[in-house]
N, C-alpha and C positions, 0 to 999 in steps of 0.2 A: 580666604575667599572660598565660598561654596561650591563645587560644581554639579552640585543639585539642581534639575532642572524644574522651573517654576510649573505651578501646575496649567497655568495658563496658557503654557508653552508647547509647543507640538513637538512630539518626538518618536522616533523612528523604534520599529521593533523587530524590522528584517528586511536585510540590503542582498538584493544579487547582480550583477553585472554581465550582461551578454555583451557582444562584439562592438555592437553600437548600442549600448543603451543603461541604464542607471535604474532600478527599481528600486523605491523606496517603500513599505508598510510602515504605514504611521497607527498608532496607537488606539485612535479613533475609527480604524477598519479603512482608511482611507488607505489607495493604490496610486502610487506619483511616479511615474515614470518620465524622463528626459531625457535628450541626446547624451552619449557620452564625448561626445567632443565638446562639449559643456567644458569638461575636466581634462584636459590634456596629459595629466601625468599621470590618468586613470587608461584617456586611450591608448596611449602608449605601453604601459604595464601589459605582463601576461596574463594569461585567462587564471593562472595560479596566484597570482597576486593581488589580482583583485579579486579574489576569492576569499583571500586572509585579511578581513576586515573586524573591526570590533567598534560599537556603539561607545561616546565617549558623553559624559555630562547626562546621565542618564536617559540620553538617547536623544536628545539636541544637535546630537553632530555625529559624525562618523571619522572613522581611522584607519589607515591604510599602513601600517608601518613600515613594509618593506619598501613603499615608493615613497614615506615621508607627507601624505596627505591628510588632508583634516574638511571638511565638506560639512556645514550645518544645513540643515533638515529646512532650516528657513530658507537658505538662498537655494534651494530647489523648489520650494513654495513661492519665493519672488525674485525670482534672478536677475531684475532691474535693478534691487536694490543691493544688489552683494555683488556681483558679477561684470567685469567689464567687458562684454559681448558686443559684439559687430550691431551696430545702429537695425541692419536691416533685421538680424536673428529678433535683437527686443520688441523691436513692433510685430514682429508674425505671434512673439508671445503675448504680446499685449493684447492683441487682435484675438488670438482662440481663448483666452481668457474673459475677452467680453462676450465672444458669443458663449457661453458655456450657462 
């Protein structure tokens, strides 16, 4: 099994983590930013922890080893679809996504 990421596929080229929040750069020059309480084992973690992260599947996903986490690039792209988040968080994201 390959973990080559398909060229089709969007993938991440530099992740940082503030107190509350998840920035991803994706490849395309796109900026994705999210709550970090998205990731609970992210908010939880120290500001050094989540610091020591490394791109996995040539940048389809990301890793966290010291906390044991794995986050793909898509379910930050559609967290309806990966994500099992409180009914009201998905519609506020449904919502700024159609106005956009």
């Amino acid at each position: 099994m390959s973990t080559l990421a398909k060229s089709s596929e969007v993938t991440a080229v530099e992740v940082s983590c503030k107190a509350d929040g998840l920035k991803v750069v994706l490849a395309d020059g796109r900026v994705v930013s999210v709550p970090l309480a998205w990731f609970p084992k992210l908010l939880a973690a120290t500001p050094k922890h989540r610091a020591e992260w490394e791109l996995i599947g040539g940048g389809i996903g990301i890793h966290w080893e010291a906390i044991d986490e794995d986050i793909l690039v898509a379910s930050v792209l559609q967290p309806e679809n990966f994500m099992r988040l409180h009914n009201e968080v998905l519609q506020r994201t449904a919502q700024n996504r159609r106005r956009r």
